[in-house]
N, C-alpha and C positions, 0 to 999 in steps of 0.2 A: 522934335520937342513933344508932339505928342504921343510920339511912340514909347517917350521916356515916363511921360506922364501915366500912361496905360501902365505900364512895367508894374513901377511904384504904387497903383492902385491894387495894381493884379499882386503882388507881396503882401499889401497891407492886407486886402483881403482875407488870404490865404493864414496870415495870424492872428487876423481874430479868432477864423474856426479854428485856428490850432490852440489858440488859450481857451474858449468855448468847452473843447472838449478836456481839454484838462483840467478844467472847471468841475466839469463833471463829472470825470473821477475823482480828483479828492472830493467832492458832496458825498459819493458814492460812498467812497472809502471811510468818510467822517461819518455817515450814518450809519453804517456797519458795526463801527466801533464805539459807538454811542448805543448804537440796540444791547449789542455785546456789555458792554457795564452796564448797562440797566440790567441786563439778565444776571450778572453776575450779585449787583447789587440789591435784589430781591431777591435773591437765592440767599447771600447771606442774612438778609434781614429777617425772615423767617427762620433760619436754623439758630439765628440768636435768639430768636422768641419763644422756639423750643424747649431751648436748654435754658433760658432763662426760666417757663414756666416750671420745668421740672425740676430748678432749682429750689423754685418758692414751694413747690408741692413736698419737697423731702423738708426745708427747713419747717413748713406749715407741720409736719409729719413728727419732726423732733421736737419742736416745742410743745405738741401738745403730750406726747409722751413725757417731755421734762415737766411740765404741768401736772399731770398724771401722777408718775411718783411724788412728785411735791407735794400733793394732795393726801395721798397715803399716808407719808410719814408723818405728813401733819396729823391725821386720823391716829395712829396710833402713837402718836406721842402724848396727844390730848385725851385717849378713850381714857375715864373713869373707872379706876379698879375695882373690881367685885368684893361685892362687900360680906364679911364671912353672914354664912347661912345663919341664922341664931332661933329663928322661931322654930325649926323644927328640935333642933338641942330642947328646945323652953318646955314644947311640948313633950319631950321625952320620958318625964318619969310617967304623966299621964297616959301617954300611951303604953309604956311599961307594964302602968296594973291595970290596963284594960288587956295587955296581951295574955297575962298568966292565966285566966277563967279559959282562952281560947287557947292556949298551951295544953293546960290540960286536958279541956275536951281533945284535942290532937293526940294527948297520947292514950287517953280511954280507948279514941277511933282506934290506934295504930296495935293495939292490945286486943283488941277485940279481931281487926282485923288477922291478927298472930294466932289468936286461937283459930278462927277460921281458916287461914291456913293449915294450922297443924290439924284439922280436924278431918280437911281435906286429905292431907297427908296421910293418914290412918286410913281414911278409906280406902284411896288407891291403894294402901301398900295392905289391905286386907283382901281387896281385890284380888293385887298380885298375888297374895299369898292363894286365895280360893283358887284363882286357875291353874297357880304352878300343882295343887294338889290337883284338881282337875284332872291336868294332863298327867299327872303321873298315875291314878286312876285309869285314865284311857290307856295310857304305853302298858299298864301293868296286866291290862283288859286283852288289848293285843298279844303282849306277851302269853298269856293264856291261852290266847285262841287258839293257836297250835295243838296245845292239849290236850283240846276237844275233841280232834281227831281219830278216829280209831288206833288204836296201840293197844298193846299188849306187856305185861311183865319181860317174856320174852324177849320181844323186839327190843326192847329198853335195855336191858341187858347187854346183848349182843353177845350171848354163848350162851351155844344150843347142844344136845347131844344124840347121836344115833337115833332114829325113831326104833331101829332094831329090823330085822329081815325074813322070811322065810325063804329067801334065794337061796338054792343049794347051788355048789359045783360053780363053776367061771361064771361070772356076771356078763351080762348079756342085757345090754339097756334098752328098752322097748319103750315109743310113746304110745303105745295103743289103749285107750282108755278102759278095754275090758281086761289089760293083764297086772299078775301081781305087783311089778314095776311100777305101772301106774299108780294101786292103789298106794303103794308106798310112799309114791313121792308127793301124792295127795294129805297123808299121814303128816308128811313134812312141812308143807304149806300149811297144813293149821295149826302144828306146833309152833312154828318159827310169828305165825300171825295172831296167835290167840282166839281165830273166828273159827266157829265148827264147822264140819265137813257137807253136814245136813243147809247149811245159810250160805258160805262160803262158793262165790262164782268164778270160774278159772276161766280169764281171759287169754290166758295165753301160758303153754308148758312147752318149753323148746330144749335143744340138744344148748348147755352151756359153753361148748367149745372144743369140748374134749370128751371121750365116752361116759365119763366119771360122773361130769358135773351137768347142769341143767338151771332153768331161768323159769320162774312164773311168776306170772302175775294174777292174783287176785282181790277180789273184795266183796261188800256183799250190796244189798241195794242201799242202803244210808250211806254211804262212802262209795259206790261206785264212780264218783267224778276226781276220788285219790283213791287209785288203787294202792295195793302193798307190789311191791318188786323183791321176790324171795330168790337167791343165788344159796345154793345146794350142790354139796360133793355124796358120793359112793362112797363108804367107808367098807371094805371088805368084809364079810360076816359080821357087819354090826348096820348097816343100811344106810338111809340116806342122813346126811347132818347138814342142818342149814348151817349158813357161814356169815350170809349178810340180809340185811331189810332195809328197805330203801319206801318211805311212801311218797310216791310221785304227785305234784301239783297238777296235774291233770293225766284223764285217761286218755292214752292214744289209740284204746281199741274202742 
């Protein structure tokens, strides 16, 4: 009897702890799931408060804009139309014949200032006129210059004749300054240059190329910095004939 009675104790026992702990899990379990929708449930409650604010901040956004325009067209439906200008019209012939005394002074000024152009005008172009004669003065001065130069009839010309010979028998051309030849072709050099033989300096008498012919250069001291370049043939029993003059832009001896 009592061993039955232990039994039945020792069972009973054994299901209290066993409802105990089942107890305690669903606590467990029911507060879990209670935290969980509170979390859920704050979680929506602010993201409704979100979109709620930013609801009211776009409707606050369009009203005041519909406000806005309302406002405008109120403005311009009510502005006051301008009214035509009239007092300067009023004033107008007045000022008319206050203008005509300053009309005319304007165009005295503008007449006066016309002459003074044109007067200007005449200067320059007397100006222009002085220098173009100017420079044709000076180009006409230049062209002279040349001129100036030593020349002769002769030279000018450019044909000359025989100075003539005392050569007898075959010619035979010699540069020696003491023989007949020479003096000849000395003869020829101031024919063909117009300068005499007494002034006349011979920088230079050479063989022309060929036995016949010959090349000198002379001048005297006024023109020694443009000599003359005299080219000269042998003419058989009639002596030396110049051919060409050339005066050179500087001496090269």
């Amino acid at each position: 009897m009592d061993r039955n009675n232990r039994g039945f104790g020792e069972e009973k026992r054994y299901g209290m702890r066993r409802k105990k702990r089942m107890n305690r899990l669903l606590n467990g379990a029911i507060a879990i799931v209670a935290v969980l929708i509170l979390f859920f449930a704050i979680t929506l409650l602010f993201t409704g408060d979100d979109q709620a604010s930013e609801e009211e901040e776009n409707q606050e956004q369009t009203t005041e804009q519909t406000e806005t325009d309302e406002a405008e067209t109120e403005e311009e439906m009510t502005a006051p139309e301008e009214e035509p200008e009239t007092s300067e019209s009023e004033e107008a012939p007045e000022t008319a014949e206050e203008s005509e005394p300053a009309a005319e002074e304007e165009t005295s000024t503008t007449e006066e200032e016309t002459n003074t152009t044109e007067e200007e005008t005449n200067t320059q172009d007397d100006q222009v006129t002085d220098e173009a004669a100017s420079t044709e003065e000076d180009g006409a001065a230049e062209q002279e210059e040349p001129s100036q130069e030593p020349s002769s009839d002769a030279a000018e010309q450019g044909e000359w004749e025989p100075v003539g010979t005392e050569q007898s028998g075959s010619f035979t051309p010699s540069f020696d300054s003491n023989s007949q030849n020479w003096a000849e072709m000395v003869t020829a050099l101031s024919a063909a240059t117009g300068l005499s033989e007494d002034e006349m300096t011979i920088y230079r008498l050479e063989n022309g190329g060929s036995p016949t012919t010959a090349v000198g250069t002379v001048a005297t001291s006024e023109n020694r910095s443009t000599p003359y370049r005299v080219e000269m043939e042998f003419v058989e029993g009639e002596g030396w004939q110049p051919t060409n003059v050339e005066v050179l832009s500087s001496n090269p001896y």
